[in-house]
DSSP file (Angstrom, degrees, kcal/mol; ACC not computed):
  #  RESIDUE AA STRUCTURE BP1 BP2  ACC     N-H-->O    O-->H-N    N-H-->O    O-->H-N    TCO  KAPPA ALPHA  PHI   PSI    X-CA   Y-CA   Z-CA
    1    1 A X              0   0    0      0, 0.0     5,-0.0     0, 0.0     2,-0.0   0.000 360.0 360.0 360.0 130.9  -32.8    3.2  -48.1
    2    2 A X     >  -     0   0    0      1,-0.1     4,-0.8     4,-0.0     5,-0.2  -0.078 360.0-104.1 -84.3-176.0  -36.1    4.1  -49.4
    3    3 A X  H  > S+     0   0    0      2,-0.2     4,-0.6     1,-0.1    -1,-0.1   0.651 117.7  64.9 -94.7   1.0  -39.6    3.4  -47.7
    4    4 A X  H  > S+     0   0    0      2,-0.2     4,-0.8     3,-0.1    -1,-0.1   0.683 108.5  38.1 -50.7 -61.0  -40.2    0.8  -49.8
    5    5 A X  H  > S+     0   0    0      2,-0.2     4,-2.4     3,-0.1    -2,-0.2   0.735 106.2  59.1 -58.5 -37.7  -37.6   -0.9  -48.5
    6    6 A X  H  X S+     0   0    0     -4,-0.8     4,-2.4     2,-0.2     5,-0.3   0.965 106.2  46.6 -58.2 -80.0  -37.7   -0.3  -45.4
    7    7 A X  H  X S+     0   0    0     -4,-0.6     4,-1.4     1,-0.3     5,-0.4   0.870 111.2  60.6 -58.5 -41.4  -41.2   -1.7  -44.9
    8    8 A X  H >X S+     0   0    0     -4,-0.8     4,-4.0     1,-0.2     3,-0.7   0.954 107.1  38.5 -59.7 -58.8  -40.0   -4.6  -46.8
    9    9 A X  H 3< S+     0   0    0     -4,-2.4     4,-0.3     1,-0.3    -2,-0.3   0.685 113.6  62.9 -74.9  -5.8  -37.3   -5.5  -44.7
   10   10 A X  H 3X S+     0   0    0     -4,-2.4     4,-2.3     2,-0.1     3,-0.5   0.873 103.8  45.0 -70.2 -38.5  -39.6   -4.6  -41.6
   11   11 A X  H <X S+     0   0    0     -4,-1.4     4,-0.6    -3,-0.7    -2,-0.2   0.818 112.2  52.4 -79.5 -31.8  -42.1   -7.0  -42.2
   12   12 A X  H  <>S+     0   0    0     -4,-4.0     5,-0.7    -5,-0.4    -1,-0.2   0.667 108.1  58.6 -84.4  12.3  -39.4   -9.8  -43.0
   13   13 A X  H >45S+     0   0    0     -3,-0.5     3,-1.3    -4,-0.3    -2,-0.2   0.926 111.1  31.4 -67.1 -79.3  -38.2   -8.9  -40.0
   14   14 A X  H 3<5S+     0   0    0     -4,-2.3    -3,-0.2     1,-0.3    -2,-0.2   0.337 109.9  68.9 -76.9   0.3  -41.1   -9.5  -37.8
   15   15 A X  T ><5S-     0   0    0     -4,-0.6     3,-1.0    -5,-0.2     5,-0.4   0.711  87.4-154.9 -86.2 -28.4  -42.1  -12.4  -40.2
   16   16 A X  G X 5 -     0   0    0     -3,-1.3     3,-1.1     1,-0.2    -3,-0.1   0.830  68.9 -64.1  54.7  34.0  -38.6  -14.7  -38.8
   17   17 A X  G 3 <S-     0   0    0     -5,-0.7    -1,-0.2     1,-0.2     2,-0.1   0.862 105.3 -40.1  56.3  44.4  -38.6  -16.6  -41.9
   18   18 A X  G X  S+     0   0    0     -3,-1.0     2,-0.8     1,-0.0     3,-0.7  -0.164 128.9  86.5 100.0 -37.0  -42.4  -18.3  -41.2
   19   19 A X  T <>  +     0   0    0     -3,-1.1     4,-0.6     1,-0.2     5,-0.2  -0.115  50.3 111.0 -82.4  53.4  -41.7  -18.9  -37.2
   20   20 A X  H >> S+     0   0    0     -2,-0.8     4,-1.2    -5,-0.4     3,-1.1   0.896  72.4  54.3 -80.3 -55.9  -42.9  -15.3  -36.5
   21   21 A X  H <4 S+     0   0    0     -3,-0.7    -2,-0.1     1,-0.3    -1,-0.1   0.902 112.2  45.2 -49.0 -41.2  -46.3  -16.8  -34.5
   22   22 A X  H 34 S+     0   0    0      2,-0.2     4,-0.5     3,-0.2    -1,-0.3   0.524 117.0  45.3-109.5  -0.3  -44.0  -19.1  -32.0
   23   23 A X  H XX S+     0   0    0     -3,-1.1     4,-0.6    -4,-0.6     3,-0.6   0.850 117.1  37.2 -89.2 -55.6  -41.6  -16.4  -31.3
   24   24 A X  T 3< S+     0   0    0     -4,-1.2     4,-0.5    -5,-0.2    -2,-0.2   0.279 116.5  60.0 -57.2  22.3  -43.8  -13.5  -30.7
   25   25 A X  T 3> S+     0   0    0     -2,-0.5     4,-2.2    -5,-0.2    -1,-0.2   0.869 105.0  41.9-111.5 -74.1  -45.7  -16.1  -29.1
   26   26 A X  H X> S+     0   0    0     -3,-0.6     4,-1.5    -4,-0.5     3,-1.0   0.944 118.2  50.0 -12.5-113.5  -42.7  -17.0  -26.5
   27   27 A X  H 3X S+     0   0    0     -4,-0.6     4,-2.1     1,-0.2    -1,-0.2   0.501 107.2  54.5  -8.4 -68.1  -42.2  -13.0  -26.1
   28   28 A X  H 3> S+     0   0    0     -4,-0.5     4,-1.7    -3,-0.2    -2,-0.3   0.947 114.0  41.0 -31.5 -71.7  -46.1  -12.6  -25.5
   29   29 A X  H XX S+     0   0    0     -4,-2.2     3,-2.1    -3,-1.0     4,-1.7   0.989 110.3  57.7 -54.9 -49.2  -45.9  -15.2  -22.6
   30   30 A X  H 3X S+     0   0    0     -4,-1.5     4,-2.7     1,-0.3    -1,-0.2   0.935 109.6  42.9 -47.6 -36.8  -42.7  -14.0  -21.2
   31   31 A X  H 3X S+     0   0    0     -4,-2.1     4,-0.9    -5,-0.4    -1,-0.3   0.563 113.1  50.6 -95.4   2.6  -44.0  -10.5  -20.6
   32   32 A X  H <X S+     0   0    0     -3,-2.1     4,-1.6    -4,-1.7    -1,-0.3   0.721 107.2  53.2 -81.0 -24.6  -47.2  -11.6  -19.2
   33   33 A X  H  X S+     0   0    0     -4,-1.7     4,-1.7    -5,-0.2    -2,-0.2   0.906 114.6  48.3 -79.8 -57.5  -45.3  -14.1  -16.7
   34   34 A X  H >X S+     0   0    0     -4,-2.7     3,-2.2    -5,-0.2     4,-0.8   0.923 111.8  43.7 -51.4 -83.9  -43.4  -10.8  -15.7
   35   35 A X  H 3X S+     0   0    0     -4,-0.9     4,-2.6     1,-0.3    -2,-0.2   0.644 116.8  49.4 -38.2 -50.3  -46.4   -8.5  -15.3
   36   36 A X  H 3X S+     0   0    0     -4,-1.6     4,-0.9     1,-0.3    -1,-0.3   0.660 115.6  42.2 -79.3 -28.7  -48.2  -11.3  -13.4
   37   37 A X  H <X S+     0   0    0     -3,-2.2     4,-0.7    -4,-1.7    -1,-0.3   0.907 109.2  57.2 -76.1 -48.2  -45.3  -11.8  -11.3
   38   38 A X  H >X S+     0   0    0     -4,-0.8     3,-2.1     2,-0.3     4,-1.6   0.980 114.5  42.7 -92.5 -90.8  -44.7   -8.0  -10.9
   39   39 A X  H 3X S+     0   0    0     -4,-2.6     4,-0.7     1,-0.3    -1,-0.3   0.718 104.5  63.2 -32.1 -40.0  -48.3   -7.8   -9.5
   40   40 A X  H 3X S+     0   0    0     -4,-0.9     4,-0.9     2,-0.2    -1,-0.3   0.682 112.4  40.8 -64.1 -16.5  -48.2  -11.1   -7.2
   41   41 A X  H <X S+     0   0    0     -3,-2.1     4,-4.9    -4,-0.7     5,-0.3   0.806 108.6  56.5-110.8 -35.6  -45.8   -9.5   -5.4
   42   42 A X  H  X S+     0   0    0     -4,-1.6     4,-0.5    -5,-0.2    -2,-0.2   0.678 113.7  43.2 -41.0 -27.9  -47.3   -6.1   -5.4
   43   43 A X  H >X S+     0   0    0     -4,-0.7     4,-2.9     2,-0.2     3,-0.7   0.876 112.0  56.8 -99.9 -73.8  -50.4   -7.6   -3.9
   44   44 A X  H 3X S+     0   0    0     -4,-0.9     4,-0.6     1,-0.2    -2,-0.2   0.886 110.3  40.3  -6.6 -69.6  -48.3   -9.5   -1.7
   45   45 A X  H 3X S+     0   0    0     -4,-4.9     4,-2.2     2,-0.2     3,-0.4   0.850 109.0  61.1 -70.8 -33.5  -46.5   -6.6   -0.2
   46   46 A X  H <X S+     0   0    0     -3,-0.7     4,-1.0    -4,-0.5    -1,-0.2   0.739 108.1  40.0 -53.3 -60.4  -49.4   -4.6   -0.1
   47   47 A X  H  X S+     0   0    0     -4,-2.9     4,-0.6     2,-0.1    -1,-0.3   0.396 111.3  54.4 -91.0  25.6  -51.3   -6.8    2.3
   48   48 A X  H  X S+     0   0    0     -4,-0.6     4,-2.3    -3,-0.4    -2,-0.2   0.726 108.3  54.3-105.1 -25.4  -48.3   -7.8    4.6
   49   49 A X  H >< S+     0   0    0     -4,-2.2     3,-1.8    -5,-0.2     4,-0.4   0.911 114.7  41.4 -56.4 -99.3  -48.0   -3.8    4.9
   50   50 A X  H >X>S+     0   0    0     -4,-1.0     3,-5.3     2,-0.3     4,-1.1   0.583 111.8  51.1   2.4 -97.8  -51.8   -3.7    6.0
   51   51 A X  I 3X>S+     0   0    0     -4,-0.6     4,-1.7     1,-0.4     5,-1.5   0.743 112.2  48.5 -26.9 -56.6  -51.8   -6.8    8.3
   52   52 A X  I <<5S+     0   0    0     -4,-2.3    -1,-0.4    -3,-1.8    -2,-0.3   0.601 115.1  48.9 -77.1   0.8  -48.7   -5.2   10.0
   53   53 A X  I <45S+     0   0    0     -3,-5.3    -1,-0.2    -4,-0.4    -2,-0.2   0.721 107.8  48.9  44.0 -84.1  -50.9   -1.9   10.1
   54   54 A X  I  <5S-     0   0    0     -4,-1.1    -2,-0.2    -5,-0.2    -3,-0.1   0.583 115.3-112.5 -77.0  -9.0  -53.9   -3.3   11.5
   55   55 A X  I  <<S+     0   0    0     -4,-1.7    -3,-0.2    -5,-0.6     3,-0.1   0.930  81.5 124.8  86.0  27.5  -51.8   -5.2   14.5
   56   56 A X  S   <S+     0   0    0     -5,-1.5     2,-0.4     1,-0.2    -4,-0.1   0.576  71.3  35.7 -90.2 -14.9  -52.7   -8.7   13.0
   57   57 A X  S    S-     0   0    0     -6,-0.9    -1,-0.2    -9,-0.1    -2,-0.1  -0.910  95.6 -96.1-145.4 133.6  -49.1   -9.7   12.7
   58   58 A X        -     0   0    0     -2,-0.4     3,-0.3    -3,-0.1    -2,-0.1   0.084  18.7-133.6 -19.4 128.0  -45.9   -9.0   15.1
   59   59 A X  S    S+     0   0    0      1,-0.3     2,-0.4    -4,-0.0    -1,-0.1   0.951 104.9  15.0 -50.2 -54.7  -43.6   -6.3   14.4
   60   60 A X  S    S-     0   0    0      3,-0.0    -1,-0.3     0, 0.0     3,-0.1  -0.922  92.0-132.6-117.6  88.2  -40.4   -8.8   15.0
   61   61 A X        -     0   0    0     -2,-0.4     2,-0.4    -3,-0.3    -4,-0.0  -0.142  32.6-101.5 -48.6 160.9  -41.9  -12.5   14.9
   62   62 A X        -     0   0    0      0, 0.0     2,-0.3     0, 0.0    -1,-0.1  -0.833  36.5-134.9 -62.4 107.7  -40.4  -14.4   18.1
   63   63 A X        -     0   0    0     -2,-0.4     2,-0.1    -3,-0.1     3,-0.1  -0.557  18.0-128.3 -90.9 129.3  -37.4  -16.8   16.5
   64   64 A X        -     0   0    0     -2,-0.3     2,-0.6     1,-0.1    -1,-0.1  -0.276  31.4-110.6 -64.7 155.9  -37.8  -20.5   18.2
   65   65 A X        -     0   0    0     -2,-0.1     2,-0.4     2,-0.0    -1,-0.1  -0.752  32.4-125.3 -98.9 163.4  -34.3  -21.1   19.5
   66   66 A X        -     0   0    0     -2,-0.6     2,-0.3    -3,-0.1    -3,-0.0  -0.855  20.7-144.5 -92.0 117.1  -32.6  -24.2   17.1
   67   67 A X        -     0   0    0     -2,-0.4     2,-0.0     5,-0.0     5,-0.0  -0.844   8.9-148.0 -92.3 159.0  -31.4  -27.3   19.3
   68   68 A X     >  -     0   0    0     -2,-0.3     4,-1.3     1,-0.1     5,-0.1  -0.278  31.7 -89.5 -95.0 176.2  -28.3  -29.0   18.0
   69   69 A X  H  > S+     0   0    0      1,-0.2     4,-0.6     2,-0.2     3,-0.2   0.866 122.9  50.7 -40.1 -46.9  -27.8  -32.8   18.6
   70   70 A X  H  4 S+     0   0    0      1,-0.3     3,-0.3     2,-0.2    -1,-0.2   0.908 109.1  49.0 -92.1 -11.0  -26.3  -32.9   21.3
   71   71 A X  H  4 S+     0   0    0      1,-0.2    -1,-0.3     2,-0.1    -2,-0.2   0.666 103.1  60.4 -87.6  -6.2  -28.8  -30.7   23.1
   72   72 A X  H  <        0   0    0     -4,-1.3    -1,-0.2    -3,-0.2    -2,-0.2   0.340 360.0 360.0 -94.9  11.0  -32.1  -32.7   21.9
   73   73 A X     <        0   0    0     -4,-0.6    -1,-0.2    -3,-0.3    -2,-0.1   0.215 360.0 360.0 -94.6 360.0  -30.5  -35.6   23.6
């Protein structure tokens, strides 16, 4: 295969027969929805480390005990 060729069939590659904009378009969102997610959590994690840090939040929250039926009767 020459480079002539090559470069043809790269660009009809990434062309998708005409739908090229609404797939790399659809790729382009996905991997911003990932990044953005990949950061929310980052952020996330980041202050809940702090807070537990600074003493603003329990080491081991206190778990409410569950009553059943027959004991909330």
């Amino acid at each position: 295969m020459n480079t002539p060729d090559l470069f043809d069939w790269l660009a009809h590659s990434f062309a998708m027969g005409g739908y090229a904009p609404n797939v790399w378009g659809s790729m382009a969102m996905c991997v911003a929805v990932f990044v953005a997610e990949g950061l929310s959590l980052r952020a996330r994690r980041r202050a809940l480390v702090q807070e537990l840090v600074d003493g603003d939040l329990p080491a081991s929250p206190t778990r409410q005990p569950v009553l059943t039926r027959q004991e909330a009767t």
